[in-house]
N, C-alpha and C positions, 0 to 999 in steps of 0.2 A: 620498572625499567624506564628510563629516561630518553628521551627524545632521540639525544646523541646514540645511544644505543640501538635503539629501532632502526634508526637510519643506517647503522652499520650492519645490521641484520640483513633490514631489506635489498640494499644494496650488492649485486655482483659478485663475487670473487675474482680476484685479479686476473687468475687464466681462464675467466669463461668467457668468451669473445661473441660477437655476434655470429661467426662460423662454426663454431662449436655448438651454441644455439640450434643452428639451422642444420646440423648434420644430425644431432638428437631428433629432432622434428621429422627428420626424414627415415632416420631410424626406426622411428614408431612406426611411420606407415609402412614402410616397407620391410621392415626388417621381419617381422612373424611370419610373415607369407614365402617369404626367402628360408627361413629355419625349415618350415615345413616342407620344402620342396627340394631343399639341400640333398638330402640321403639318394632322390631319383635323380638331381645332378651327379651326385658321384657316381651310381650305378651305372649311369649312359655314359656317361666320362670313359669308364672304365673299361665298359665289356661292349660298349658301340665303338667308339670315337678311336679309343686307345690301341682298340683289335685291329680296325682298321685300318691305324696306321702300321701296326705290326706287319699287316699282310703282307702290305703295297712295300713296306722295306724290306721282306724276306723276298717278295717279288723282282727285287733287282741285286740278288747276290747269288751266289753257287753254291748254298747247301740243298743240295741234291741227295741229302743223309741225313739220317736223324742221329748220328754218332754227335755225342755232344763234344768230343775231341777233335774233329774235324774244323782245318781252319775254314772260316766264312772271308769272299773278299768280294767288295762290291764290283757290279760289273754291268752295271746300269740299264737299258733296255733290251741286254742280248735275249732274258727268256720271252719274251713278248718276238721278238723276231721269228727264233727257232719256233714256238708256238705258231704263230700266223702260218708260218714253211709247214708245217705238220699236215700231210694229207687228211689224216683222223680228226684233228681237228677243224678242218677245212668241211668237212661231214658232219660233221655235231652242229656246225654254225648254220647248215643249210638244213640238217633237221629242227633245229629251230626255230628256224625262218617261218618252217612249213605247217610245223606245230602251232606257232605263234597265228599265224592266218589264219587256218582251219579252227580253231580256240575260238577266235574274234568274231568270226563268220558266225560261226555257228551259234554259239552265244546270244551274240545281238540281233542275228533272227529269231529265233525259236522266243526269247526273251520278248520282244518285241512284240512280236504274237501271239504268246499268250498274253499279255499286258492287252494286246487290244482285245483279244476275247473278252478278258475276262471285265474292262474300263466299260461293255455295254452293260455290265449288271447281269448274269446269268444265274440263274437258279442253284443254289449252293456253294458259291462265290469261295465260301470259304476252307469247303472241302478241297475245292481244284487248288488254291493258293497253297492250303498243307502240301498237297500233293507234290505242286511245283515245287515247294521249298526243301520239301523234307530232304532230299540229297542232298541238300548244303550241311545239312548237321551228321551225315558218316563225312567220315576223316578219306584225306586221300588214301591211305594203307587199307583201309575197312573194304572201300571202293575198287583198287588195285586188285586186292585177292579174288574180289567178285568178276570182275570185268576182264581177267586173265583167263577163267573158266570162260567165259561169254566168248573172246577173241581168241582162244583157241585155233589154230592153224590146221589140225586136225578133219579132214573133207571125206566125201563118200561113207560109204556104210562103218567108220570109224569117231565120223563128226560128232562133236557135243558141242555145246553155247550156241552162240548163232547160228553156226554153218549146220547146226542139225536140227535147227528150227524154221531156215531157208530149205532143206531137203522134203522134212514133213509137210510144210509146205506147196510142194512142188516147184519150190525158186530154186533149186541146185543150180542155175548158173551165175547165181550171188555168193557161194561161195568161194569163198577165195584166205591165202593164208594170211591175212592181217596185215598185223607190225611184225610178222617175222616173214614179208615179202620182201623181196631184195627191188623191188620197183623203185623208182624214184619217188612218190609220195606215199611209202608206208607209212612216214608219222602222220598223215593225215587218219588212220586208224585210232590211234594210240591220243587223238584228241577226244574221242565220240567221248571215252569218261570223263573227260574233264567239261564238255560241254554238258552233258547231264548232268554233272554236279553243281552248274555255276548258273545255268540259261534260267534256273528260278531266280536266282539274285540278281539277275539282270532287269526277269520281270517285275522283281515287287521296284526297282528305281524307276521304270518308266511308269509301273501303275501308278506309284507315288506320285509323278510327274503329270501322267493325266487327269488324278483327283484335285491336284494343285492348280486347275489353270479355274478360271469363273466358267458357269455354267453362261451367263448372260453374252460373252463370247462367241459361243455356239450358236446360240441363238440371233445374236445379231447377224452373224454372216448366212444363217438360212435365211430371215428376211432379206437381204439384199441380195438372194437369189445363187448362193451356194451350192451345190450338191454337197453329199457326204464326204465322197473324196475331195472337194477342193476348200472342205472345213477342212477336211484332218490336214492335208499338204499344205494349207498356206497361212491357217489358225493354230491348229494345236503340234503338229513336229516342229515348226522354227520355235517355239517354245521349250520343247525338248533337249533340242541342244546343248545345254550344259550336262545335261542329265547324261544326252550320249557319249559327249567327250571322257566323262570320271569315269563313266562304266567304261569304254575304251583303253580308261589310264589303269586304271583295275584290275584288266583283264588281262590286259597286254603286262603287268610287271609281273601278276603270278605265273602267265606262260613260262617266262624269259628265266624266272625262277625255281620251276616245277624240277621236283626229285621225284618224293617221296610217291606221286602216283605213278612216275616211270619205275621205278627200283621196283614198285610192291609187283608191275605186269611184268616188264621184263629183265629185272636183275642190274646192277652195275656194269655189265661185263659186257652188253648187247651191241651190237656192230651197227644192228639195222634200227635200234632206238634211241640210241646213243646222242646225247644233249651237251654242252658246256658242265651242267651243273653235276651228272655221272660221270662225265669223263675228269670232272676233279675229284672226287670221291676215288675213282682210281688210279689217281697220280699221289693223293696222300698217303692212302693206305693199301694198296696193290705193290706201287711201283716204289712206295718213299721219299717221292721229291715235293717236298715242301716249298723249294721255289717254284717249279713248275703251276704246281697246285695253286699259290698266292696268284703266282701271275696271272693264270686263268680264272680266278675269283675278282680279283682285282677289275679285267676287262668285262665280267660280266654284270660287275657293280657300274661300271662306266655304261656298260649299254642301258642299262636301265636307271640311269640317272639322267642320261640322254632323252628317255622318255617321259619320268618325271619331272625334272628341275622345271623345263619349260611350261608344265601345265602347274605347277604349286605356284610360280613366278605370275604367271597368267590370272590363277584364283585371288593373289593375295592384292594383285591390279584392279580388279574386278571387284573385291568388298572394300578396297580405300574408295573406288569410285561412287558406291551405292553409298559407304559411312557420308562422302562430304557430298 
C-alpha cells in the first residue's frame, strides 16, 4: 500500500464531523444504561404518568356513565365544586383528618418507645424486635379480618374481641361500639390497626438512628455533667430529626391513602368509617361516575403531594449541600 493510500485510509470521511465524533462518544457512555432502563421508562410513562393524566382529564368533564355512546363535554372544575358542596364528602375529609392524627400519634410514640427500650441493650433484643416488626409483614386485608373480630361493637354478655376481654376483665366501662360509634372521633378506633401494624417500622428508623449517632458523644456530654435526660434532649433527639420527619412523611401519605385496611373492617359502604379513598371506590363502581371518582382521586393525589413534594424538594436540598 502506498503512502497516498494510507493517508486516504487514515483520514476522515467527509460526513464524520467533530460532532458526530462527540455524539458517538457520548453514546457509548450513555447510551447502554439508557437501553436498559428504557422498558421501566415506558412502564411508568404509561400506567403512572399517562393514568394520571387520564384521571385529572375525565375529572373535568360530564361522563357520569360508563355508556361508551354517551357524549363527554368538558366542563372544567364543576365536579371539584359539587364535591367540596357534598355533606359526605365534607365527612370523609374530617375522618381523615382524625385518622390521619391518631395514625401519626400513635405511631411515633409507641415507635419511639420501643426504640428507646430496646437502644439500652436489653436482654434478647432480638426477640422483642421480631416481635415489633412482625406486623409489618401481614398485609392490611390479613389484619382488617382479624381486627374487625377484635373491634367488634358487640357489648354486655354478647361481647367478643376486646369488649369481651375488658368485661372478663372487670373493665366493662371500656367498652364501647368502636368505629361503628356515631361519636365524632370514631375513626380514631379504626387507627389502633394501622398503628400496630406500622409503630415496629417506626421503631426499627429511630433504633437505626440511635445506633448511628458515636458512642463518644454520650460520653462527652456525661463528662461535662449531663444527666440522662439532658443527653438524650439535647445530644441524641436533635440528631433524630431527619429520621422523625421521613417517618412523619411515611406515615402520614399511607393514612391519607389507606383502603384496603378500612374496606377489609368496615366495608366500602360505611357512613361512620368512610374516607376519600372508599368513598371513590363507590362513586366508580356503586354509583358509576367516573368523573366524580377522578375528581376525588385527583384532590386526594394533590393532598398528598402537598405533603411530599415539600419534603423530596427539602431531601434533595439537603444531599446537594452534604455532596459540595
Amino acid at each position: 500500500m502506498t503512502a497516498t493510500t494510507k493517508s486516504r485510509a487514515a483520514a476522515p470521511s467527509r460526513g464524520d464531523t467533530p460532532a458526530r465524533r462527540h455524539s458517538r462518544i457520548r453514546w457509548r457512555s450513555w447510551g447502554p444504561g439508557l437501553a436498559m432502563v428504557a422498558p421501566s421508562i415506558v412502564l411508568i410513562g404509561i400506567f403512572v404518568y399517562w393514568l394520571l393524566y387520564k384521571t385529572a382529564a375525565t375529572s373535568m368533564t360530564d361522563k357520569h356513565s360508563f355508556n361508551p355512546n354517551a357524549d363527554v363535554h368538558f366542563i372544567g372544575l364543576d365536579n371539584y365544586a359539587s364535591l367540596f358542596g357534598e355533606p359526605y364528602y365534607q365527612h370523609t375529609l374530617w375522618n381523615l383528618l382524625v385518622l390521619t392524627v391518631v395514625f401519626l400519634s400513635g405511631t411515633m410514640f409507641f415507635g419511639l418507645l420501643w426504640a428507646l427500650l430496646l437502644e439500652k441493650g436489653v436482654k434478647g433484643e432480638g426477640i422483642f424486635r421480631s416481635v415489633y416488626l412482625f406486623p409489618m409483614a401481614v398485609s392490611f386485608v390479613a389484619a382488617g379480618v382479624v381486627w374487625k373480630w377484635l373491634l367488634s361493637n358487640r357489648t354486655g354478655d354478647q361481647a367478643i374481641g376486646l369488649n369481651q376481654l375488658f368485661q372478663e376483665l372487670g373493665l366493662g366501662f371500656l367498652q364501647n361500639s368502636w368505629w361503628s360509634s356515631t361519636a365524632a372521633f370514631n375513626m380514631a378506633a379504626m387507627a389502633i390497626p394501622a398503628v400496630w401494624q406500622l409503630s415496629g417500622y417506626v421503631m426499627a428508623l429511630f433504633l437505626a438512628g440511635f445506633r448511628g449517632i458515636p458512642s463518644d458523644q454520650r460520653e462527652a456530654a456525661r463528662m461535662d455533667g449531663a444527666s440522662e435526660f439532658q443527653v438524650y434532649r439535647h445530644v441524641l433527639f436533635p440528631q433524630l430529626s431527619p429520621i422523625a420527619l421521613s417517618a412523619l412523611i411515611i406515615i402520614g401519605h399511607m393514612s391519607m391513602k389507606m383502603f384496603d385496611l378500612i374496606y377489609s373492617i368496615a366495608g366500602a359502604n360505611s357512613y361512620a368509617a368512610a374516607v376519600p379513598a372508599t368513598y371513590m371506590w363507590t362513586q366508580l363502581f356503586s354509583k358509576s361516575d367516573p368523573a366524580n371518582a377522578s375528581a376525588n382521586a385527583t384532590i386526594l393525589l394533590l393532598i398528598v403531594a402537598v405533603v411530599v413534594v415539600p419534603y423530596l424538594i427539602y431531601t434533595n436540598h439537603v444531599e446537594k449541600g452534604q455532596g459540595s
